[in-house]
N, CA, C, O and CB atoms as a CASP TS submission, in Angstrom:
PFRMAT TS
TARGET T0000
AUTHOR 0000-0000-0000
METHOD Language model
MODEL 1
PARENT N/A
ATOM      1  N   UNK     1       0.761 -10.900   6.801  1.00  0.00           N
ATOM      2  CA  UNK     1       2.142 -10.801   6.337  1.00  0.00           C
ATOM      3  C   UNK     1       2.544  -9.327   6.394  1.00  0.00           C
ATOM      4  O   UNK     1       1.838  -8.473   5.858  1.00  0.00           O
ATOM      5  CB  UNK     1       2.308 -11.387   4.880  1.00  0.00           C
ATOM      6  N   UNK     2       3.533  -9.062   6.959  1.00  0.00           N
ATOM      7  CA  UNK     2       4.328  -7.775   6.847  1.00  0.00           C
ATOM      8  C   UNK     2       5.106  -7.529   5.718  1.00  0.00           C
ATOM      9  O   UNK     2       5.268  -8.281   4.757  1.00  0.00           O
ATOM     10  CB  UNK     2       5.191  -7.650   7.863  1.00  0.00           C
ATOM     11  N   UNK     3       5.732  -6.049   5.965  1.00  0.00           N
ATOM     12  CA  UNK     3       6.793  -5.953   4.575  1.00  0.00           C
ATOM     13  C   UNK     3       7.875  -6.798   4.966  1.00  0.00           C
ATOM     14  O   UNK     3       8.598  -7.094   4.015  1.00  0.00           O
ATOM     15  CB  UNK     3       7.473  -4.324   4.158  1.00  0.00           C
ATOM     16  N   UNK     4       8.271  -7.359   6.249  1.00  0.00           N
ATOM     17  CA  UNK     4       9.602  -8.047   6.261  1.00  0.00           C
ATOM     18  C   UNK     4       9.177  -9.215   5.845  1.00  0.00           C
ATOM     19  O   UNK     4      10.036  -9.903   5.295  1.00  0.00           O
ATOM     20  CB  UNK     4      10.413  -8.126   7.568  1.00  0.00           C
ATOM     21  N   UNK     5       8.141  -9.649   5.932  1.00  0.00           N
ATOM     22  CA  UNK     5       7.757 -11.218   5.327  1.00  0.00           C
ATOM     23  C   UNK     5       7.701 -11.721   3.650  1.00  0.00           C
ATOM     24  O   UNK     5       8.056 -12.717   3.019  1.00  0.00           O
ATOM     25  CB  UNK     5       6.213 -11.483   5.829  1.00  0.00           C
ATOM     26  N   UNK     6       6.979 -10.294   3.318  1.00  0.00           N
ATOM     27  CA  UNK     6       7.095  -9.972   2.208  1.00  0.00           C
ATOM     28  C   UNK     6       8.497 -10.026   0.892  1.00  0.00           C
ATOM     29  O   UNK     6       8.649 -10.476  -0.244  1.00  0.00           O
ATOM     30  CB  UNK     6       6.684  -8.943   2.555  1.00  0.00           C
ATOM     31  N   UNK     7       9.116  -9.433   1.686  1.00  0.00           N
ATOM     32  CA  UNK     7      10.550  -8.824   1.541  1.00  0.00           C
ATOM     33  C   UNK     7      11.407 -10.403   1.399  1.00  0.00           C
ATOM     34  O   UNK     7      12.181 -10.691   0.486  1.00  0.00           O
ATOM     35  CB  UNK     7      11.085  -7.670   3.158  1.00  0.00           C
ATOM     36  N   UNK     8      11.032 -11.274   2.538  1.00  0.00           N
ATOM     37  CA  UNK     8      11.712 -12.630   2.507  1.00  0.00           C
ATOM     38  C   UNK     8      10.722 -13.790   1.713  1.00  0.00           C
ATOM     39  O   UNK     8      11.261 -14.895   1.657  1.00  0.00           O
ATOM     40  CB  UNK     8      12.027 -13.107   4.161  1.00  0.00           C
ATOM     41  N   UNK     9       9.613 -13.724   1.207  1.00  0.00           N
ATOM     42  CA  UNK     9       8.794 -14.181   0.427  1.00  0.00           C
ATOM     43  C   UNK     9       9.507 -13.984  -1.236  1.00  0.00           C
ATOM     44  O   UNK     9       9.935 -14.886  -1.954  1.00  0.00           O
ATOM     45  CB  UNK     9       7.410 -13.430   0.788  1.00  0.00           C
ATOM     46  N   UNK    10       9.465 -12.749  -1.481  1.00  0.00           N
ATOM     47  CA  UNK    10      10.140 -12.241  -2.565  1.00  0.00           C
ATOM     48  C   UNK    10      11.088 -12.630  -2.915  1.00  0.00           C
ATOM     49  O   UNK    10      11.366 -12.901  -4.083  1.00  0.00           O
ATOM     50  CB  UNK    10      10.360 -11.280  -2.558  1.00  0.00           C
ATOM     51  N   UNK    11      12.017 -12.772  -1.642  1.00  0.00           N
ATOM     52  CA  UNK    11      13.640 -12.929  -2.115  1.00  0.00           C
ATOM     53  C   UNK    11      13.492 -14.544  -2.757  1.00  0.00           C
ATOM     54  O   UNK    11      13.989 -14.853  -3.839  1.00  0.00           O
ATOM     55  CB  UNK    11      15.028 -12.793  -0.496  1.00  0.00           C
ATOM     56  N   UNK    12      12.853 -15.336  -2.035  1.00  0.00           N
ATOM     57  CA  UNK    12      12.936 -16.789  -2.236  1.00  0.00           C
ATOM     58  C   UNK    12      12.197 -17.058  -2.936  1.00  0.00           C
ATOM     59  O   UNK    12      12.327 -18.265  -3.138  1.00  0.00           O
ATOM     60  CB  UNK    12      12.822 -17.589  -1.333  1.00  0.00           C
ATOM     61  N   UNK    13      11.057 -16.494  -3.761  1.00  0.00           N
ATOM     62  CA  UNK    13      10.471 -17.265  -4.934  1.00  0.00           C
ATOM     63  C   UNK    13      11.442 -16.325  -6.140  1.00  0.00           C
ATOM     64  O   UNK    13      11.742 -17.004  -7.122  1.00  0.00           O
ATOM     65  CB  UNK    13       8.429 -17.134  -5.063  1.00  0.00           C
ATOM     66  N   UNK    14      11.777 -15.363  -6.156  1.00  0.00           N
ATOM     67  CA  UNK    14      13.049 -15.117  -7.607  1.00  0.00           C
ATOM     68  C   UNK    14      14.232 -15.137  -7.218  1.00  0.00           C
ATOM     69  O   UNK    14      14.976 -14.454  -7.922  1.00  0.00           O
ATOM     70  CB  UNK    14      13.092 -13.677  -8.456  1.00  0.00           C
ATOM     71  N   UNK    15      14.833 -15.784  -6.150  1.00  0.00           N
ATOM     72  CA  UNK    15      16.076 -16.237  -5.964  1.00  0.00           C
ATOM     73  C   UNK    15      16.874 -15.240  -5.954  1.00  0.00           C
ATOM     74  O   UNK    15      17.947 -15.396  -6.538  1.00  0.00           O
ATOM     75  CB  UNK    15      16.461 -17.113  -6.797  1.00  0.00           C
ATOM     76  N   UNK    16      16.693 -14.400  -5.532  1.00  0.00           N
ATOM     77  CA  UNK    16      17.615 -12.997  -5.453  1.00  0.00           C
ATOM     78  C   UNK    16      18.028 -12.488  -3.785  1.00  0.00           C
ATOM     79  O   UNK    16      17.500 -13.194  -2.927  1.00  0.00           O
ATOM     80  CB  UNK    16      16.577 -11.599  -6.246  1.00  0.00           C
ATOM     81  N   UNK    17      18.634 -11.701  -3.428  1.00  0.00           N
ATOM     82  CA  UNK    17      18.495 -11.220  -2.237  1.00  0.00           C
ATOM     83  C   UNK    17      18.052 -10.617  -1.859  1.00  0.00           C
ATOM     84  O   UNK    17      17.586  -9.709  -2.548  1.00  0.00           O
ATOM     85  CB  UNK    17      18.969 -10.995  -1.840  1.00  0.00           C
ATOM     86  N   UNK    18      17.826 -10.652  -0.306  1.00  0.00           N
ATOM     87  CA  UNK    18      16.644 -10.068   0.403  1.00  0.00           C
ATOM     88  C   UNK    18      16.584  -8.358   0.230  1.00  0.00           C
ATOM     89  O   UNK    18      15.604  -7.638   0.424  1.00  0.00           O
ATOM     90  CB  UNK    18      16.771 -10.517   2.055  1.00  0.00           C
ATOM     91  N   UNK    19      18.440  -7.816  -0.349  1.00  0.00           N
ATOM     92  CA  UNK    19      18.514  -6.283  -0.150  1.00  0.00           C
ATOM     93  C   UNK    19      17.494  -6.491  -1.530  1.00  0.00           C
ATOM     94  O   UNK    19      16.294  -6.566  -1.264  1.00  0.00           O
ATOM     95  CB  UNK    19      20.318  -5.240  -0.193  1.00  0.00           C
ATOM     96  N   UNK    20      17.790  -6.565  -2.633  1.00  0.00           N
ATOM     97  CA  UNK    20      17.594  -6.251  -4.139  1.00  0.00           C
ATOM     98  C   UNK    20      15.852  -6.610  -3.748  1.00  0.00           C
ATOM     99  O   UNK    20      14.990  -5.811  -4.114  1.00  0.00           O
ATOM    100  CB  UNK    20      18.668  -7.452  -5.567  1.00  0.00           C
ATOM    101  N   UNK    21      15.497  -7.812  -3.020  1.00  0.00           N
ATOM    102  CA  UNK    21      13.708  -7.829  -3.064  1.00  0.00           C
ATOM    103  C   UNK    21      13.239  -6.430  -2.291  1.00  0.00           C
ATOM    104  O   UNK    21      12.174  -5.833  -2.454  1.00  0.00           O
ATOM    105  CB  UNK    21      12.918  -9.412  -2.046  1.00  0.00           C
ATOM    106  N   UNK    22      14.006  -6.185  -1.671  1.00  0.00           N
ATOM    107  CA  UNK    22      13.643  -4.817  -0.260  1.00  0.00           C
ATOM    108  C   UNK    22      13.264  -3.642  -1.725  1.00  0.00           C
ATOM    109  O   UNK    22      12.195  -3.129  -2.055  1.00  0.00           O
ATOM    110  CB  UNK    22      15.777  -4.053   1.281  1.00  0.00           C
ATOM    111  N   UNK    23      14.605  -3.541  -2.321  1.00  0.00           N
ATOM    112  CA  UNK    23      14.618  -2.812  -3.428  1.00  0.00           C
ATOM    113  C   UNK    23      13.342  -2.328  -4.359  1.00  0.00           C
ATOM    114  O   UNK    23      12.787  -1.245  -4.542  1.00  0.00           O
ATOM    115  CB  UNK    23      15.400  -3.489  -4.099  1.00  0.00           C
ATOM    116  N   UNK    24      13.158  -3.635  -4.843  1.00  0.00           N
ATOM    117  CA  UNK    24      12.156  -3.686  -5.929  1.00  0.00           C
ATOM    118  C   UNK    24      10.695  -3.547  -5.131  1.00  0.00           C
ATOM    119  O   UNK    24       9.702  -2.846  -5.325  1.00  0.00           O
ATOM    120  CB  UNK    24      12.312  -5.180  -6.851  1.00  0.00           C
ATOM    121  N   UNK    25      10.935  -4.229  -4.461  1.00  0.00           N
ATOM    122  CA  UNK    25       9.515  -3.718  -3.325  1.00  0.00           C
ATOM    123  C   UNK    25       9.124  -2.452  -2.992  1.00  0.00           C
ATOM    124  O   UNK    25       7.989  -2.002  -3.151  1.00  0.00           O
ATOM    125  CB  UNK    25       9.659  -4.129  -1.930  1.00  0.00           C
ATOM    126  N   UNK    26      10.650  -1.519  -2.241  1.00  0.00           N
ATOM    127  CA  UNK    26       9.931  -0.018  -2.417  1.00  0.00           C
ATOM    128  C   UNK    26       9.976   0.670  -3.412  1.00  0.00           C
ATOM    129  O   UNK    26       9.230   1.639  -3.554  1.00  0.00           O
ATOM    130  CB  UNK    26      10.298   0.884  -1.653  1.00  0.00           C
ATOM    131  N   UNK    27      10.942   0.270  -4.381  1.00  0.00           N
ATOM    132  CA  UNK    27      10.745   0.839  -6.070  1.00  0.00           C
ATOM    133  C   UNK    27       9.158   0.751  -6.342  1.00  0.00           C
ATOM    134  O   UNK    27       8.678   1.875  -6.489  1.00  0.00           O
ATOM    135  CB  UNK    27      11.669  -0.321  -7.419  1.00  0.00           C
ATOM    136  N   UNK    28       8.126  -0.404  -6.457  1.00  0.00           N
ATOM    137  CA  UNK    28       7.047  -0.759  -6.771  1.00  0.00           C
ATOM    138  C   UNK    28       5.833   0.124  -5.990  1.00  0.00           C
ATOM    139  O   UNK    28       4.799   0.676  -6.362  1.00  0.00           O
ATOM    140  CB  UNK    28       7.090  -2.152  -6.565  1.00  0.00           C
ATOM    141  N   UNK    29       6.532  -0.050  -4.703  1.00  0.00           N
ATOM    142  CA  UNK    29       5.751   1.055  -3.466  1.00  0.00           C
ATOM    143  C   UNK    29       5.823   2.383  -4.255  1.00  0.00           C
ATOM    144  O   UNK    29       4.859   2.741  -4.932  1.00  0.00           O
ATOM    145  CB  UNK    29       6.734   1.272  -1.684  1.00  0.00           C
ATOM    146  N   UNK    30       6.621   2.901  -4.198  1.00  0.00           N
ATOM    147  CA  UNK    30       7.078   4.089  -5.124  1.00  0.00           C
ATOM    148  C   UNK    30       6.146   5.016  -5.918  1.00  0.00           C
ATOM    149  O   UNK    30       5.470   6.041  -5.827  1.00  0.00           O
ATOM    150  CB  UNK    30       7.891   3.548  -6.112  1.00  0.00           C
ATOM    151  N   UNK    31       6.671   3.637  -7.088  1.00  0.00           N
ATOM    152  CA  UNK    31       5.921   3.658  -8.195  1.00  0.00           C
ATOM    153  C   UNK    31       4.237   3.882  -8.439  1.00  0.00           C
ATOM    154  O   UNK    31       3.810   4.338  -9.500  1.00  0.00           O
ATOM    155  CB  UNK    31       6.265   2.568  -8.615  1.00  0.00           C
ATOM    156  N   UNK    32       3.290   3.470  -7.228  1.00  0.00           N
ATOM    157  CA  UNK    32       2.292   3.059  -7.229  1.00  0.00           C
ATOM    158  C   UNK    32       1.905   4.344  -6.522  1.00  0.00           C
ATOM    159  O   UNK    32       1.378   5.074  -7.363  1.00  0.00           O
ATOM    160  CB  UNK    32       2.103   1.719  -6.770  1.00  0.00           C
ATOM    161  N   UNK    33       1.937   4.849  -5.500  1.00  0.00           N
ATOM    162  CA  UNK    33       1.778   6.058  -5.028  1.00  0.00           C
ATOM    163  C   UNK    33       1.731   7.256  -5.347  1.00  0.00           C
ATOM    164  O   UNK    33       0.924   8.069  -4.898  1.00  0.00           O
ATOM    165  CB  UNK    33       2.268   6.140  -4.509  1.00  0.00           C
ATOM    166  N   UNK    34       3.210   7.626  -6.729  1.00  0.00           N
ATOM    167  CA  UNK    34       3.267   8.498  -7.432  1.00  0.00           C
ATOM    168  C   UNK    34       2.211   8.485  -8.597  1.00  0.00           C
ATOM    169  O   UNK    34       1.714   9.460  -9.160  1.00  0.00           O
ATOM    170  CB  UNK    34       4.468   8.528  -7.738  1.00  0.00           C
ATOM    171  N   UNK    35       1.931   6.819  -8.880  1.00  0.00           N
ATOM    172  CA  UNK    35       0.731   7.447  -9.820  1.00  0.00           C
ATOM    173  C   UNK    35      -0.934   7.508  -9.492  1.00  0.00           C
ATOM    174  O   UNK    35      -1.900   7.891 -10.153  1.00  0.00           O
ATOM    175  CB  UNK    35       0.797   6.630 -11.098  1.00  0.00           C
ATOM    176  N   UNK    36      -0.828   7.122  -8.580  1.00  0.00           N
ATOM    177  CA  UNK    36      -2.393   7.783  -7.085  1.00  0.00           C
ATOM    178  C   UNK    36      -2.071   9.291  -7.076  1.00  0.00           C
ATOM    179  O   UNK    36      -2.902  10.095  -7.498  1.00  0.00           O
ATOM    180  CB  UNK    36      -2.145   7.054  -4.741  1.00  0.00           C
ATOM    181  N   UNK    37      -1.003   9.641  -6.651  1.00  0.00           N
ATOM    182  CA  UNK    37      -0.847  11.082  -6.351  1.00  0.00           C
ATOM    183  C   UNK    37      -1.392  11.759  -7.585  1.00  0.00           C
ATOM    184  O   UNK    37      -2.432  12.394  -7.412  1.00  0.00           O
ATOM    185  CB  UNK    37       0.689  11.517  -6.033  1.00  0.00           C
ATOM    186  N   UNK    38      -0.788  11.736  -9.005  1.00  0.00           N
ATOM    187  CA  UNK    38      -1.906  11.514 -10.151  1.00  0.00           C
ATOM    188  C   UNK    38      -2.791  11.596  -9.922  1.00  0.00           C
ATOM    189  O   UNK    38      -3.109  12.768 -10.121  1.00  0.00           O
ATOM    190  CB  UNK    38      -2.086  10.604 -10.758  1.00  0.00           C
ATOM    191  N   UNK    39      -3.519  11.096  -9.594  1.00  0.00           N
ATOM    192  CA  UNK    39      -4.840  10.691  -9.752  1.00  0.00           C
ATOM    193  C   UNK    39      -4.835   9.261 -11.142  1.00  0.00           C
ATOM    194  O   UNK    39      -5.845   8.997 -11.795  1.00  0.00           O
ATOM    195  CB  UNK    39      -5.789  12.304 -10.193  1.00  0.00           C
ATOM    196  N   UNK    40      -3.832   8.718 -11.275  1.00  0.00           N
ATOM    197  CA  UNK    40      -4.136   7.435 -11.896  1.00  0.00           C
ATOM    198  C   UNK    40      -4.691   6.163 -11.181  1.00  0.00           C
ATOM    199  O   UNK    40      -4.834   6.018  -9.967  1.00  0.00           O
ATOM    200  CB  UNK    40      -3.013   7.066 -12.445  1.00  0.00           C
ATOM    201  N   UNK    41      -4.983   5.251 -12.194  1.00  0.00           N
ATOM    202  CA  UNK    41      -5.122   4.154 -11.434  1.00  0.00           C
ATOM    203  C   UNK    41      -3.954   3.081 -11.576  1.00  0.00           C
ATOM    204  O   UNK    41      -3.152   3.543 -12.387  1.00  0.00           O
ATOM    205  CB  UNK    41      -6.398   3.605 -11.759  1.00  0.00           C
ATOM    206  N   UNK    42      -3.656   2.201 -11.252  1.00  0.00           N
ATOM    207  CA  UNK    42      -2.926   1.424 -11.313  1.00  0.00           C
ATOM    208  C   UNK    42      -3.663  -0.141 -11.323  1.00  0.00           C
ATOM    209  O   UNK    42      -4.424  -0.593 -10.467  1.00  0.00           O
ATOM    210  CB  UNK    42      -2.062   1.799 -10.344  1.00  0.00           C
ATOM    211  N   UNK    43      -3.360  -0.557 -12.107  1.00  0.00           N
ATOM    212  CA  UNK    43      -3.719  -2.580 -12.011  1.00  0.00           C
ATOM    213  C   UNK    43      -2.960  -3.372 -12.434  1.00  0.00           C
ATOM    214  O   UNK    43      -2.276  -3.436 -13.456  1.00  0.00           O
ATOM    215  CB  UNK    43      -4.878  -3.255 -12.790  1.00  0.00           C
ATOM    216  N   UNK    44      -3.104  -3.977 -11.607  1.00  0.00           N
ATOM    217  CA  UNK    44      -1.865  -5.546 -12.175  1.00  0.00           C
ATOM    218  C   UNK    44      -2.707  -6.497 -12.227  1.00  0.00           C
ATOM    219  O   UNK    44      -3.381  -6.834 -11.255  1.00  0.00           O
ATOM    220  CB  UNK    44      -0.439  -6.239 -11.014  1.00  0.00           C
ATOM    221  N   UNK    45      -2.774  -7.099 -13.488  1.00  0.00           N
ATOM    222  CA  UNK    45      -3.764  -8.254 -14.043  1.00  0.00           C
ATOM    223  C   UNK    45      -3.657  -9.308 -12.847  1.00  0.00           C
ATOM    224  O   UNK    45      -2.593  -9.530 -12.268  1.00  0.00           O
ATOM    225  CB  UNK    45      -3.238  -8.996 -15.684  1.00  0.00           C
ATOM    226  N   UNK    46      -4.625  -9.810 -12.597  1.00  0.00           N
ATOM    227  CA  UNK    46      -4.256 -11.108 -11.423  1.00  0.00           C
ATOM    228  C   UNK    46      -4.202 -10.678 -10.292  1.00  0.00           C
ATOM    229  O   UNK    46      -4.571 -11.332  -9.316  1.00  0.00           O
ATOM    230  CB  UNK    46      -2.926 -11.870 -11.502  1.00  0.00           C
ATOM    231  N   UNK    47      -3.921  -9.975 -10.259  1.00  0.00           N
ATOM    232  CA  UNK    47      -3.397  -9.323  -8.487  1.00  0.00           C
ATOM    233  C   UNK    47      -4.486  -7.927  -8.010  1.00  0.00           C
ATOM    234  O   UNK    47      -4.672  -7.602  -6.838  1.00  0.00           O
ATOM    235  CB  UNK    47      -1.250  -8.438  -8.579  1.00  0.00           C
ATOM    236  N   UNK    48      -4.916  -7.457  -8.829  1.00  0.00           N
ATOM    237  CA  UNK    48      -5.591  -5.898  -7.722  1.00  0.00           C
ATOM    238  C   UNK    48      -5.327  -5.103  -8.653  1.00  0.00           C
ATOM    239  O   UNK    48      -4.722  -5.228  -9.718  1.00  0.00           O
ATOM    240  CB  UNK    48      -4.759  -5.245  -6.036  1.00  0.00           C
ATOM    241  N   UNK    49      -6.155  -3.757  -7.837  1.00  0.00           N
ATOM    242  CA  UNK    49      -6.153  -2.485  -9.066  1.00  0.00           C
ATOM    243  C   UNK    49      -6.225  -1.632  -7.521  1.00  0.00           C
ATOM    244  O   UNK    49      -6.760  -1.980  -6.469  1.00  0.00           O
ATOM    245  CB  UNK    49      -7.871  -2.273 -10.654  1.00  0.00           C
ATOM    246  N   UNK    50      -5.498  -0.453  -7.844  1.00  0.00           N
ATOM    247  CA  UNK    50      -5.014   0.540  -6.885  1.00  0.00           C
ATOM    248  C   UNK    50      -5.832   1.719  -7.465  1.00  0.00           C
ATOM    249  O   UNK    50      -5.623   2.006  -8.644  1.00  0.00           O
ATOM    250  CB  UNK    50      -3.301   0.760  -6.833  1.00  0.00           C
ATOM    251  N   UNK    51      -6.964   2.607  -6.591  1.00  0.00           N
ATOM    252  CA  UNK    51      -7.532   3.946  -7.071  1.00  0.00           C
ATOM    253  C   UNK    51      -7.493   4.492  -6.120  1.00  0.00           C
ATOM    254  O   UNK    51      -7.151   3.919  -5.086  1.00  0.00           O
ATOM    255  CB  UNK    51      -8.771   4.107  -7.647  1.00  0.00           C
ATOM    256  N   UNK    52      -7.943   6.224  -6.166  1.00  0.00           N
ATOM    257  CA  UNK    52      -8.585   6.867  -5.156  1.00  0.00           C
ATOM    258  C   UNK    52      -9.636   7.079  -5.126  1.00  0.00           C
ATOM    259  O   UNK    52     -10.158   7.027  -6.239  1.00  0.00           O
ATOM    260  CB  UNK    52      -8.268   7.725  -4.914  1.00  0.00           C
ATOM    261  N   UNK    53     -10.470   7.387  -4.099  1.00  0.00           N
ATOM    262  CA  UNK    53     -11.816   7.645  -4.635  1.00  0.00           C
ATOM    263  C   UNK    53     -12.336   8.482  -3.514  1.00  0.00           C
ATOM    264  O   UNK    53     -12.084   7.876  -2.472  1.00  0.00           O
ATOM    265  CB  UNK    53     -12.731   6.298  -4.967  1.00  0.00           C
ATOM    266  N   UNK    54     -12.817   9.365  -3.319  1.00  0.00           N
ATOM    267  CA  UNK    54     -13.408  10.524  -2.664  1.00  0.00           C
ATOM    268  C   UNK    54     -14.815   9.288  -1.973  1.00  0.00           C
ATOM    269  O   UNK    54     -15.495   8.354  -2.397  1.00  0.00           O
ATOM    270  CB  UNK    54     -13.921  12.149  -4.042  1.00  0.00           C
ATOM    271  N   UNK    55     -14.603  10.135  -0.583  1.00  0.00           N
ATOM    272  CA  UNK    55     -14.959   9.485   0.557  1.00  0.00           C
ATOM    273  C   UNK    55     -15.880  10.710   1.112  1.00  0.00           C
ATOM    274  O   UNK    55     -15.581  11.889   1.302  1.00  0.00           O
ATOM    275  CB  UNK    55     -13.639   8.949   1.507  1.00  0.00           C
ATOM    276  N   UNK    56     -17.167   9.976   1.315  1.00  0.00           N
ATOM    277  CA  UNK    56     -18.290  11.123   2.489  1.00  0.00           C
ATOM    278  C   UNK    56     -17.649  11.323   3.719  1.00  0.00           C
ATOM    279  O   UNK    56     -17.293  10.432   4.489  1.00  0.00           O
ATOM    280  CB  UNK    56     -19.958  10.423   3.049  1.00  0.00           C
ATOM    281  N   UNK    57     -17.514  12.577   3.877  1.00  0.00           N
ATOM    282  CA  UNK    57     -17.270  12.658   5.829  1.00  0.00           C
ATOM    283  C   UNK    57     -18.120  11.755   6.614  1.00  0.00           C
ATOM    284  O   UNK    57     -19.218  11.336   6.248  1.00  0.00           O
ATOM    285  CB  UNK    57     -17.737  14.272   6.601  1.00  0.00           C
ATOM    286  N   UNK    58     -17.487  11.467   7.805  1.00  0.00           N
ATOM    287  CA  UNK    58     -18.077  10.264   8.622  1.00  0.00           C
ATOM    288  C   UNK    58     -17.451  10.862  10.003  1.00  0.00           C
ATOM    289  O   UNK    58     -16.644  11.784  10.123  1.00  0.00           O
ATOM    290  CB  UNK    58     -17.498   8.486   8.107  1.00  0.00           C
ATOM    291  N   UNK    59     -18.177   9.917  11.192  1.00  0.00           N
ATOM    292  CA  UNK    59     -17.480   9.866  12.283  1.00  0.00           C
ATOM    293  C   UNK    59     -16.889   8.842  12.352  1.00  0.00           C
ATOM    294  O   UNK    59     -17.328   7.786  11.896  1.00  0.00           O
ATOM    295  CB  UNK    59     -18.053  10.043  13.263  1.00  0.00           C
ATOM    296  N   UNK    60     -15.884   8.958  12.885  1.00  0.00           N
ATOM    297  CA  UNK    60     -14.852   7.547  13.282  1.00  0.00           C
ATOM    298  C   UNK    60     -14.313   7.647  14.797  1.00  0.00           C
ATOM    299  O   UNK    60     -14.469   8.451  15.716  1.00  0.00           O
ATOM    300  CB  UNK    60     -13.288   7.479  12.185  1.00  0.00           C
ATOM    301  N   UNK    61     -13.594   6.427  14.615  1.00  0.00           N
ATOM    302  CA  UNK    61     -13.000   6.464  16.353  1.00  0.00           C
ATOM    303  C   UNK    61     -11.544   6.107  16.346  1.00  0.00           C
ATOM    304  O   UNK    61     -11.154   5.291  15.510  1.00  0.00           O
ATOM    305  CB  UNK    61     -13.811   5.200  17.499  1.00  0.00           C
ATOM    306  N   UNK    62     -10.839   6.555  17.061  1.00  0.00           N
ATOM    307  CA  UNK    62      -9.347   6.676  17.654  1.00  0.00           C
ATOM    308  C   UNK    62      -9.043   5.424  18.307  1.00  0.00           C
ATOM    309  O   UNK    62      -8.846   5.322  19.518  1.00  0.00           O
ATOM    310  CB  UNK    62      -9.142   7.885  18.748  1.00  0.00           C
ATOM    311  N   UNK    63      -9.012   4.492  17.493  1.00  0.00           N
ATOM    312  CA  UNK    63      -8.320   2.980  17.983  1.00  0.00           C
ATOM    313  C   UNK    63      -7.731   3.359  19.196  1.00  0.00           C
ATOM    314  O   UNK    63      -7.998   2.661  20.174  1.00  0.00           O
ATOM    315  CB  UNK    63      -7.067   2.236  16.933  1.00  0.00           C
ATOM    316  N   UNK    64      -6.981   4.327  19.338  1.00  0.00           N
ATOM    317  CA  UNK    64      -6.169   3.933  20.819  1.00  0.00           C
ATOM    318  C   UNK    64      -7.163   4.068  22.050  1.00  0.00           C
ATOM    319  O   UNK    64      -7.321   3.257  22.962  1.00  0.00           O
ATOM    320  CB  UNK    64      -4.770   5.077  21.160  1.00  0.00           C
ATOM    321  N   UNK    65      -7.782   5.260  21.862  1.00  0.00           N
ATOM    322  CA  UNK    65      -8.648   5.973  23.322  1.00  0.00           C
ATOM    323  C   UNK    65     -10.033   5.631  23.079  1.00  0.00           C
ATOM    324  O   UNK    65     -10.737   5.528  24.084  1.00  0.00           O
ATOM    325  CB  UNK    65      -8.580   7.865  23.535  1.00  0.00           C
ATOM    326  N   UNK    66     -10.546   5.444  21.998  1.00  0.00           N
ATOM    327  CA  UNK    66     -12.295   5.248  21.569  1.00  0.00           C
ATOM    328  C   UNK    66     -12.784   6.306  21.269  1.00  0.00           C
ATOM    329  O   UNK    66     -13.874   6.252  20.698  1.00  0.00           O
ATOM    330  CB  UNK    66     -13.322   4.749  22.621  1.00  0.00           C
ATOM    331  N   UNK    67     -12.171   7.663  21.537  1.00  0.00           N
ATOM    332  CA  UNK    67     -12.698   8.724  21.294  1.00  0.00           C
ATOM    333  C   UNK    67     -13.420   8.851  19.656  1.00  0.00           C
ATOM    334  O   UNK    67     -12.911   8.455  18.608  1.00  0.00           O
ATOM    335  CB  UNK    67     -11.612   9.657  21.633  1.00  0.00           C
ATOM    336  N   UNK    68     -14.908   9.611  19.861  1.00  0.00           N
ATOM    337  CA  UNK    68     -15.213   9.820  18.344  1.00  0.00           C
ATOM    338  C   UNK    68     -14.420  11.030  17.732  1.00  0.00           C
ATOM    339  O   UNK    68     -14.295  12.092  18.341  1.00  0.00           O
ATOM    340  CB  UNK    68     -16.811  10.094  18.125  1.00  0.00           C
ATOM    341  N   UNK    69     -13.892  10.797  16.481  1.00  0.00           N
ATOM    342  CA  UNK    69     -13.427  11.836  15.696  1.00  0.00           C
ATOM    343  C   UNK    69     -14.376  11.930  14.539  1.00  0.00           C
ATOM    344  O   UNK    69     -15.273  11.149  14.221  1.00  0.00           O
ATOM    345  CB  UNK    69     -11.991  11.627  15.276  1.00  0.00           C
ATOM    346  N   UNK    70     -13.976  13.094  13.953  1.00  0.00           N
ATOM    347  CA  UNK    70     -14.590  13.793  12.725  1.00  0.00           C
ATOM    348  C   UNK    70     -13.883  13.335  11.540  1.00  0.00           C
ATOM    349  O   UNK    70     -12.866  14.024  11.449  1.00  0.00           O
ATOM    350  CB  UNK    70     -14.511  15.367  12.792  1.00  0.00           C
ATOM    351  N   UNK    71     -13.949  12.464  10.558  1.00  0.00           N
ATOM    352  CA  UNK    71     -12.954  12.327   9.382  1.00  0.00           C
ATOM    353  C   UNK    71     -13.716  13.099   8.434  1.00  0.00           C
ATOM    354  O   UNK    71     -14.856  12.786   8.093  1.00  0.00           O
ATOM    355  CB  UNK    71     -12.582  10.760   8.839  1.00  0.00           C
ATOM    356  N   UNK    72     -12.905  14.413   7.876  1.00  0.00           N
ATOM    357  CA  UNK    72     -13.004  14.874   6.572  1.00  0.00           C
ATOM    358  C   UNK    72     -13.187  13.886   5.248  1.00  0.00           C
ATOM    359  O   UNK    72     -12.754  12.746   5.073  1.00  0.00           O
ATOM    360  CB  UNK    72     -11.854  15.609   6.441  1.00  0.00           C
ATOM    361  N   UNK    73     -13.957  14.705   4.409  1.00  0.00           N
ATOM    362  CA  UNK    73     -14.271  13.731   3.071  1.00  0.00           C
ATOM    363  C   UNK    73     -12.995  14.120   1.701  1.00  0.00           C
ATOM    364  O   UNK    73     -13.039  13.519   0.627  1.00  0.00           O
ATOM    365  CB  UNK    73     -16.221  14.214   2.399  1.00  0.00           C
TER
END
């Protein structure tokens, strides 16, 4: 599911419109980011818990070309 699916998921289970679900959706986006940027956590009972968490450097690869890259920790 995408955000446009999302967005039309939303609108039709609280009966509102698709602008006002768009709304509350990136209000929530928002919301959730600014308190990561924090360093908070965020959880919504039932649904997930949002953290950051410091990551070992690794090698990775460049989906487009395969090339190995270096990801910082």
């Amino acid at each position: 599911m995408n955000k446009t699916e999302l967005i039309d998921a939303m609108a039709d289970s609280a009966d509102i419109s698709k602008a006002a679900a768009g709304r509350a959706l990136d209000g929530m986006i928002e919301a959730i980011t600014g308190a990561l940027k924090k360093d908070d956590q965020v959880t919504i009972v039932g649904f997930g818990s949002f953290s950051v968490r410091e990551r070992a450097a690794r090698t990775g690869r460049n989906p487009q070309t395969g090339q190995a890259i270096e990801i910082k920790a």
